[in-house]
C-alpha positions in Angstrom: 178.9 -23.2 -37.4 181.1 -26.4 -37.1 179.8 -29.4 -38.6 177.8 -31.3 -36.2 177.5 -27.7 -34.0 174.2 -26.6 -34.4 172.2 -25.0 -31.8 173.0 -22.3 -28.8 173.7 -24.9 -26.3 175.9 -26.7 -28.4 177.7 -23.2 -28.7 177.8 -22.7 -25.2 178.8 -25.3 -24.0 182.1 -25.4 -26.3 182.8 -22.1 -24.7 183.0 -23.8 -21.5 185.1 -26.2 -22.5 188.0 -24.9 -24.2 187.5 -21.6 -22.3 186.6 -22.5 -18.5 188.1 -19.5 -16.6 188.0 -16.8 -19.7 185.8 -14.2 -18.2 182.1 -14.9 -19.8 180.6 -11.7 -18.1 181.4 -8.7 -17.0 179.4 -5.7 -15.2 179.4 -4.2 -12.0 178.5 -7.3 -10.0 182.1 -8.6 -11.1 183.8 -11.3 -13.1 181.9 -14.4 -14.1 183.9 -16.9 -15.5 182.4 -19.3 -18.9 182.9 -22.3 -15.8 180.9 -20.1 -13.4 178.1 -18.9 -15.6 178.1 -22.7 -16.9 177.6 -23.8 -13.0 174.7 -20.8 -12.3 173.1 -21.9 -15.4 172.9 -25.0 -14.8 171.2 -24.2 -11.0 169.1 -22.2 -12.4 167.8 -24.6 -15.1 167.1 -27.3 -12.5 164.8 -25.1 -10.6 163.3 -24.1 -14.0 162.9 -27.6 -15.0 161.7 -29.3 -11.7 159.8 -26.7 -10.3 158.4 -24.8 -12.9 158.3 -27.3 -15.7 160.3 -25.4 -18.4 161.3 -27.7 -21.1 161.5 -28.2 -25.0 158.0 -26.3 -26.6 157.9 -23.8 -24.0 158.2 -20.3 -23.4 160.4 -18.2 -20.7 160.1 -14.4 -20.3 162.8 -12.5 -19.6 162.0 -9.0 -18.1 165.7 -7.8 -17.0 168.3 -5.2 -17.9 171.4 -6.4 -18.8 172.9 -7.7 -16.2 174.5 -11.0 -14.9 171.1 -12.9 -14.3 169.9 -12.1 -18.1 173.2 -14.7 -19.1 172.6 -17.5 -16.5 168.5 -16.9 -17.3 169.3 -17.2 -21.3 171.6 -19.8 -20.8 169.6 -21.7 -18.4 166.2 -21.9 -20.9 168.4 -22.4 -23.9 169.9 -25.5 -22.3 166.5 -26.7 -21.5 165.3 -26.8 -25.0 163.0 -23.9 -24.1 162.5 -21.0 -26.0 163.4 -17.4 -24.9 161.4 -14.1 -24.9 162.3 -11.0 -24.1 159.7 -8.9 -22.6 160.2 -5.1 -23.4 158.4 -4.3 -20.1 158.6 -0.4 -21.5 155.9 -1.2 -24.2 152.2 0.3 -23.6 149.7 -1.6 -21.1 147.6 -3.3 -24.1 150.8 -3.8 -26.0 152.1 -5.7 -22.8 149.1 -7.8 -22.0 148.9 -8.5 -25.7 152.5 -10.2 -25.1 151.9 -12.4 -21.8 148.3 -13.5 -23.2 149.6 -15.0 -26.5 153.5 -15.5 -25.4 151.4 -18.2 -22.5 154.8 -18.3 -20.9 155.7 -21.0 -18.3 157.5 -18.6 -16.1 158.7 -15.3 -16.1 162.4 -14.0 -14.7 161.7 -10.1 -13.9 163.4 -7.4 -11.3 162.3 -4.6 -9.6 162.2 -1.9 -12.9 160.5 -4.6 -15.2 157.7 -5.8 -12.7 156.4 -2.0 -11.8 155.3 -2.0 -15.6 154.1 -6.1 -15.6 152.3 -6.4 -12.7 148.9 -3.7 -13.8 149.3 -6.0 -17.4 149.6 -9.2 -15.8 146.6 -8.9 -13.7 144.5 -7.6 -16.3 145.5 -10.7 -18.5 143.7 -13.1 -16.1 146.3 -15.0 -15.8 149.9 -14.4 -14.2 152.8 -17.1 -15.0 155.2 -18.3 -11.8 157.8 -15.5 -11.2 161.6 -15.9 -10.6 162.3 -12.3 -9.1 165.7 -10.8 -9.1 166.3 -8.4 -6.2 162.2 -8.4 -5.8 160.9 -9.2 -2.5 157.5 -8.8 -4.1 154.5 -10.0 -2.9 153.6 -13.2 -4.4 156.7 -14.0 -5.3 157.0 -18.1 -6.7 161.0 -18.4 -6.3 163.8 -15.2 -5.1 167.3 -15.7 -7.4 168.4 -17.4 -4.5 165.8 -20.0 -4.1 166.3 -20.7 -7.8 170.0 -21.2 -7.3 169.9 -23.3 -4.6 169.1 -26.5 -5.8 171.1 -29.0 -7.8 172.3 -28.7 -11.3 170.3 -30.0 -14.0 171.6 -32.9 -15.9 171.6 -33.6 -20.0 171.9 -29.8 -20.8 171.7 -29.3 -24.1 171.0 -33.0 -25.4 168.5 -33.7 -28.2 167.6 -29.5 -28.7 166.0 -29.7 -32.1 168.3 -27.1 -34.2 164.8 -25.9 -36.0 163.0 -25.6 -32.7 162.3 -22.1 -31.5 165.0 -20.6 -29.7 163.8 -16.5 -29.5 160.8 -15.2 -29.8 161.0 -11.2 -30.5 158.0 -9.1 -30.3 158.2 -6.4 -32.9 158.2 -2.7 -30.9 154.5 -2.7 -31.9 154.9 1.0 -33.6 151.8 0.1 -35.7 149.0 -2.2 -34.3 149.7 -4.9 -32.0 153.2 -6.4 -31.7 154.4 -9.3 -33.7 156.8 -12.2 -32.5 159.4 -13.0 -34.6 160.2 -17.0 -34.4 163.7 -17.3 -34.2 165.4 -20.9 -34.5 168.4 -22.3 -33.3 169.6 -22.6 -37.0 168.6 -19.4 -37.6 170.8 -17.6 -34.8 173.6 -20.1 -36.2 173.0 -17.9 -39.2 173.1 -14.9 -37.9 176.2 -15.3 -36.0 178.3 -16.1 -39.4 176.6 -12.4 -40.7 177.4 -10.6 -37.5 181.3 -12.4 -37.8 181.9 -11.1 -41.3 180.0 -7.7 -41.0 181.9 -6.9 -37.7 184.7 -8.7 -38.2 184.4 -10.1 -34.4 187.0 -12.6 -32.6 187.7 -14.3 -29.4 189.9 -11.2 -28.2 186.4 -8.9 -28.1 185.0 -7.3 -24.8 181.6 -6.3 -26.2 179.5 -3.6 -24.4 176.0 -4.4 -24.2 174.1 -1.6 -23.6 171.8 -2.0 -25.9 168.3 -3.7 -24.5 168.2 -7.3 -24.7 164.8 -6.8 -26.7 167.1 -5.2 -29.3 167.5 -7.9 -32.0 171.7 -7.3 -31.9 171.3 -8.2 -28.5 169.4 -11.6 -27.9 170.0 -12.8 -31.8 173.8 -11.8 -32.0 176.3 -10.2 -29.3 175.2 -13.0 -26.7 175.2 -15.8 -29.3 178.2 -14.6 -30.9 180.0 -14.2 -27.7 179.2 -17.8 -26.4 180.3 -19.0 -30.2 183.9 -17.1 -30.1 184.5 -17.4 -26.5 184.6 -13.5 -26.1 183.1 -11.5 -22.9 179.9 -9.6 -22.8 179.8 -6.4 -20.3 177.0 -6.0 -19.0 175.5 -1.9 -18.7 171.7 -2.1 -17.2 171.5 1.5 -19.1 172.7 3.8 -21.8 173.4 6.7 -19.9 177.1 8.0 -20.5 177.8 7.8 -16.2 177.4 4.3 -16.9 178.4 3.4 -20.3 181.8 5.3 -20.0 183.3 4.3 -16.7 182.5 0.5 -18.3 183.8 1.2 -21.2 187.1 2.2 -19.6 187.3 0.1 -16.8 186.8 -3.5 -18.7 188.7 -2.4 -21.9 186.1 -2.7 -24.2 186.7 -3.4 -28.1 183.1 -3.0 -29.6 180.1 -0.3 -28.8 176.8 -0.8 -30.6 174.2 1.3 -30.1 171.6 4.2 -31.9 173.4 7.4 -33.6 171.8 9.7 -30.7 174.1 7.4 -27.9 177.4 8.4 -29.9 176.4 12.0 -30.0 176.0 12.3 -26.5 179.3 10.4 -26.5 181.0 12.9 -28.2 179.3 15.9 -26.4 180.6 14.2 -23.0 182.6 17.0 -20.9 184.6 14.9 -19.1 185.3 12.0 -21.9 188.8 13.0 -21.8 188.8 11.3 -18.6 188.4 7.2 -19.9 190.8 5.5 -21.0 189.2 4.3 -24.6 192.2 2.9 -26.2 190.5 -0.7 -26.3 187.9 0.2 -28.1 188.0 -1.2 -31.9 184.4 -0.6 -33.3 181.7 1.6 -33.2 178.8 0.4 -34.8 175.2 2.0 -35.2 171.8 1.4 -36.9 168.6 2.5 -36.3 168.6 6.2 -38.3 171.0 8.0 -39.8 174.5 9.2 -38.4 175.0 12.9 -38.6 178.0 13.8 -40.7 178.9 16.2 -37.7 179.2 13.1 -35.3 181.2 11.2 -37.8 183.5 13.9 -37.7 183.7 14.2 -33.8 184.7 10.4 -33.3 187.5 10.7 -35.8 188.8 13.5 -34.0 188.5 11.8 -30.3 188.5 8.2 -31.3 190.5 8.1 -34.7 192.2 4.5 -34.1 187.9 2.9 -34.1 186.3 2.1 -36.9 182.8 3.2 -37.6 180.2 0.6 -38.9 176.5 1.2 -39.8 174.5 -1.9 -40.1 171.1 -2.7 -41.2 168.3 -5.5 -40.7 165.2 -6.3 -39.8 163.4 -8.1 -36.3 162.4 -10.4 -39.5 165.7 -11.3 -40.8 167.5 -13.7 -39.2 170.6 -11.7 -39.8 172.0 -8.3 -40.2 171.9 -7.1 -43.8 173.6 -4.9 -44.4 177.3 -3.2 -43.2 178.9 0.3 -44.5 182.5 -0.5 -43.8 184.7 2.2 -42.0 186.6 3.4 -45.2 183.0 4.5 -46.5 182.0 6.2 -43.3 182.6 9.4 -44.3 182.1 9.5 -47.6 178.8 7.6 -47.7 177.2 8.8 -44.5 173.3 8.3 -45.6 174.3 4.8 -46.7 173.1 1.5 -45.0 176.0 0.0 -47.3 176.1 -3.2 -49.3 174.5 -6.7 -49.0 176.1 -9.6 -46.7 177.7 -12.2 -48.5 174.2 -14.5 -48.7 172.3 -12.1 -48.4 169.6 -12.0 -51.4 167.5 -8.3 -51.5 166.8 -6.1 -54.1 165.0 -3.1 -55.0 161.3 -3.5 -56.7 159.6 -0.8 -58.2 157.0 -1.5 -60.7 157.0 -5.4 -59.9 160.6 -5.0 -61.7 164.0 -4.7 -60.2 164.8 -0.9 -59.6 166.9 1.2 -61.6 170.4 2.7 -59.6 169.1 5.4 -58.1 165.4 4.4 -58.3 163.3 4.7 -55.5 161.6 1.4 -54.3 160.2 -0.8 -51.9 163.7 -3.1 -50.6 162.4 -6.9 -50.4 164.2 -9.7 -49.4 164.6 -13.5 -50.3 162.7 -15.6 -48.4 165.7 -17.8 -46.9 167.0 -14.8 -44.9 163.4 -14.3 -43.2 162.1 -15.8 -40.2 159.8 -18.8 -40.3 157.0 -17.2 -39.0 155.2 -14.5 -36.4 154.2 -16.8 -33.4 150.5 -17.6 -32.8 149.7 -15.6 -35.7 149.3 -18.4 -38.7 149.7 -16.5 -42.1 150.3 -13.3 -41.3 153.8 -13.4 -42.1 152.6 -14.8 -46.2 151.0 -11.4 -46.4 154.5 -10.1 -47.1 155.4 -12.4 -49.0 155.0 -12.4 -52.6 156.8 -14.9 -55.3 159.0 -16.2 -52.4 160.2 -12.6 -51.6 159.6 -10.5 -48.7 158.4 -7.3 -49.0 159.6 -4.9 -46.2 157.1 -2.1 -46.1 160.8 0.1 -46.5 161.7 2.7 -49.0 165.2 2.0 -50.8 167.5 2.4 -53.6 170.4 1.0 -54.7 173.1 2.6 -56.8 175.5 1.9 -59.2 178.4 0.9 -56.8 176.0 -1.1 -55.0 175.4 1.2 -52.0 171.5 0.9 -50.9 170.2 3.8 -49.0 167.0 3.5 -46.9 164.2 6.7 -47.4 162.0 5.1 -44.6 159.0 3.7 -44.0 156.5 3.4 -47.8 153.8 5.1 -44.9 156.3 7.8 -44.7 156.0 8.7 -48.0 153.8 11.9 -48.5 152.3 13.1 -51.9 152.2 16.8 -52.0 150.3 17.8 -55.5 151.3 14.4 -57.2 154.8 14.5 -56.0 156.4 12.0 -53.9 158.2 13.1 -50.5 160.5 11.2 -48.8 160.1 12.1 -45.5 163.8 10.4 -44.5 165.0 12.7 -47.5 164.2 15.9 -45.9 164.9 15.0 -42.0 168.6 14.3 -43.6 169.1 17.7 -44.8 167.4 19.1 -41.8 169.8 17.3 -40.0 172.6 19.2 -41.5 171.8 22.3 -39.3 174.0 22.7 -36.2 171.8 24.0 -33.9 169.1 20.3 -34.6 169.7 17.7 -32.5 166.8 15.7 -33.8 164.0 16.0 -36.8 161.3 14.0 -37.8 158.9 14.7 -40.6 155.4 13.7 -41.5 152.3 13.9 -43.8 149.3 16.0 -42.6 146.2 16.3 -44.4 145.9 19.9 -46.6 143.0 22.1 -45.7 141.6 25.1 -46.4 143.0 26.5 -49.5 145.7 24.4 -49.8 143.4 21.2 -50.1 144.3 20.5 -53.1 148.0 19.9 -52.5 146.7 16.4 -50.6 149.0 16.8 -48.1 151.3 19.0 -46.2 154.8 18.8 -45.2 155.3 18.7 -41.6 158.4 19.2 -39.6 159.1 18.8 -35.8 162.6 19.9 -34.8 164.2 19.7 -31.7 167.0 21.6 -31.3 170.1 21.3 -28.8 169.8 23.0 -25.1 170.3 26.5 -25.9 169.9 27.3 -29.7 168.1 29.6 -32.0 166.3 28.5 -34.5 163.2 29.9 -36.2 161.2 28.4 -38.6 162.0 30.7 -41.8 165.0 29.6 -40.3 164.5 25.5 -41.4 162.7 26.4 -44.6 165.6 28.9 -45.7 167.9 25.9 -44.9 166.0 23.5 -46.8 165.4 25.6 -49.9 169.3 25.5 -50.6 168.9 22.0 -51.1 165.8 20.6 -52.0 163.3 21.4 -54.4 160.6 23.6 -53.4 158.1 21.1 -53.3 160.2 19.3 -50.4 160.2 22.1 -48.0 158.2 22.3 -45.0 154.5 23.5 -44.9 154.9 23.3 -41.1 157.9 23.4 -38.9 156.9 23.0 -35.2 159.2 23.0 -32.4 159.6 20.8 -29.3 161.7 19.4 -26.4 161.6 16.2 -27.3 160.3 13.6 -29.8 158.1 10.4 -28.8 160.0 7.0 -28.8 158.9 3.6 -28.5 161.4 1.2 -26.1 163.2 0.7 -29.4 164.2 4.2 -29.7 161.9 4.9 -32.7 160.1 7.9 -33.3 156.3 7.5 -32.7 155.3 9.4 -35.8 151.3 8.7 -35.1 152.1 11.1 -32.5 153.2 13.7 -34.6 150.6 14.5 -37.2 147.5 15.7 -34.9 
């Protein structure tokens, strides 16, 4: 950021100045100019402040979709000093009440579809913070959107913020134990937005879609900050289903589209596509799992003026990592692509840097990784060894400097000695036409196979209307794998388990 530029209200309110009636945000509710959303935010933060008592060192919920009232709400506490967290009201009941008993927020901003999953956790957590309800005209509601907006504007926004105070706090999607938050700082997201500007090449010109859930780290660490930074416009889509992504899309011009592979499948697959204008649009970019080459192909042929742009990172790094530029779309599909300029990981295997093509666990320096999980005092030094962070993820690296991501170092499975990557084989499964998703885990070996250790187990889900048997799969697989790769078990299903995130639930899988 600009010397003497260094925290998110700083950003903000620079926006507003040189840019007072460039559209801020966009959705179905209408236009909100950067003067506009400055004014709301600044009502809002006065009830926040003299009502509520939100201030530097503490914590605001957000429970929302995106819509306008997530920007004046994130603006509003990040004026204040305060920090933000994102409530991913979708997580389990223990998972939630673990998050509003050790978040201890001061106030929580929810609607309608976020407070039918809060309300059973909050009660059970003995203790409920004051609510600012959206279109809620719940019982026990502390202030309606209106009531909050009613007052006066609060004065001194943005003065004396601390640049290495907490501005975010993430919970982690809590696939494994508990969830973790993820201490964000104002310097941090400054950080981030100078990745997220050289991996995506973004400008002031940009209409970004944010479909994604604002407890997405591209969400609250990058398109909002990035957006107030560059003076671009956010649109605002409360889901990712392709009757509302697609008629925004069109109708606001969008230039950027971020989201999980699965989203630009259905994309693709849309029958009436034809029918939005998508000429805007500049940049696809996904993360999250692999692209299928079969997509990749589709959007060339329906979009071929966008470029296409996976990314990689971590809730724990305070930046994206990792960008395969368009030109390498096609030819390096399975590829997270190379390091971000600053950007310091490697490959270890054997407490040594990996050889090209080795496979290893991808660590990180510790300058790229958050300052620490809140409320949770050395947890985050477990990862860390000889100032690197070690990921818990499966990489390699080869000789052109293209890493490539075999999952999760739980995901490995040892079948008589021999390591499996499970990412490895749900990538060729993948390949088949009739598999619209895969995932593939370790199960014990019983019987008289015990002494293989463990079995290879694969659950596909193939697309509405498709064949597919399992001699099917393992025929598929033995063209190109080795026969210690290929499916013990292949097991059929409608659907796969997800967490809000859009993981797959594997835990679920192996019983």
């Amino acid at each position: 950021m600009p010397r003497g530029q260094q925290t998110m209200p700083e950003n903000f309110d620079n926006a507003v100045a040189k840019w007072p009636r460039k559209p801020a945000v966009m959705s179905d509710q209408g236009v909100v100019t950067y003067a506009e959303l400055d004014e709301a935010s600044a009502r809002l933060a006065g009830h926040l402040r003299n009502k509520l008592g939100v201030g530097p060192g503490t914590r605001v919920g957000l429970a929302l979709r995106n819509r306008l009232e997530l920007a004046v709400a994130y603006w509003a506490c990040s004026r204040l000093g305060a920090t933000v967290l994102p409530v991913n009201y979708r997580l389990g009941d223990e998972a939630l009440r673990h998050v509003l008993v050790e978040g201890d927020m001061t106030c929580l901003v929810v609607e309608e579809v976020g407070w039918r999953r809060l309300r059973p956790a909050t009660t059970a957590a003995a203790r409920r913070p004051p609510l600012v309800c959206v279109d809620l005209p719940a019982e026990g509601v502390d202030s309606t959107w209106d009531e909050a907006l009613a007052g006066p504007q609060a004065a001194g926004l943005g003065e004396g913020v601390d640049p290495s105070s907490p501005a975010i706090i993430l919970y982690t999607s809590g696939t494994t134990g508990l969830p973790k938050g993820a201490v964000m700082t104002h310097h941090d997201l400054g950080f981030n937005i100078r990745m997220g500007i050289i991996a995506q090449s973004f400008r002031h010109e940009d209409v970004h879609l944010l479909a994604i859930p604002f407890f997405v780290p591209t969400a609250c660490y990058t398109l909002i900050n990035t957006a107030a930074y560059l003076g671009s416009t956010l649109v605002m889509a409360p889901d990712t289903e392709m009757p509302t992504v697609l008629p925004l899309l069109s109708r606001w011009r969008c230039t950027t589209f971020f989201g999980v592979p699965t989203l630009f499948f259905l994309l693709t697959n849309h029958p009436r596509l034809s029918e939005y204008d998508l000429g805007a649009l500049r940049l696809i970019a996904y993360s999250g799992s692999t692209m299928p080459v079969r997509t990749i192909r589709r959007l060339r042929e329906l979009l071929p003026h966008v470029w296409l742009h996976n990314f990689f990172g971590l809730t724990e790094t305070i930046a994206m990592t990792h960008v395969l530029p368009n030109a390498d779309a096609d030819e390096q599909p399975e590829s997270i692509g190379k390091l971000l300029p600053e950007i310091d990981g490697v490959v270890f295997a054997d407490d040594s840097v990996a050889a090209p093509g080795q496979v290893g666990e991808l660590v990180f320096r510790r300058d790229v990784i958050i300052s620490e999980y809140w409320q949770r005092p050395g947890l985050l030094e477990e990862s860390l060894r000889d100032a690197w962070f070690h990921t818990g993820d499966l990489a390699s690296v080869d000789e052109q400097g293209y890493f490539y991501v075999h999952g999760r170092s739980k995901d490995m499975i040892i079948v008589a000695g021999q390591n499996v990557y499970a990412l490895e084989v749900e990538q060729v499964i993948m390949r088949l036409e009739q598999v619209r998703e895969v995932a593939v885990v370790g199960i014990p070996a019983t019987g008289v196979r015990e002494a293989l250790g463990e079995l290879i187990k694969a659950v596909v889900v193939p697309h509405p209307g498709e064949t597919l048997t399992e001699r099917d799969v393992k025929h598929h697989c033995a063209a190109h794998l080795p026969s210690y790769k290929i499916p013990h078990i292949v097991e059929f299903r409608d659907e796969l388990p997800h967490n809000p995130a859009g993981k797959v639930l594997k835990r679920l899988l192996t019983e």
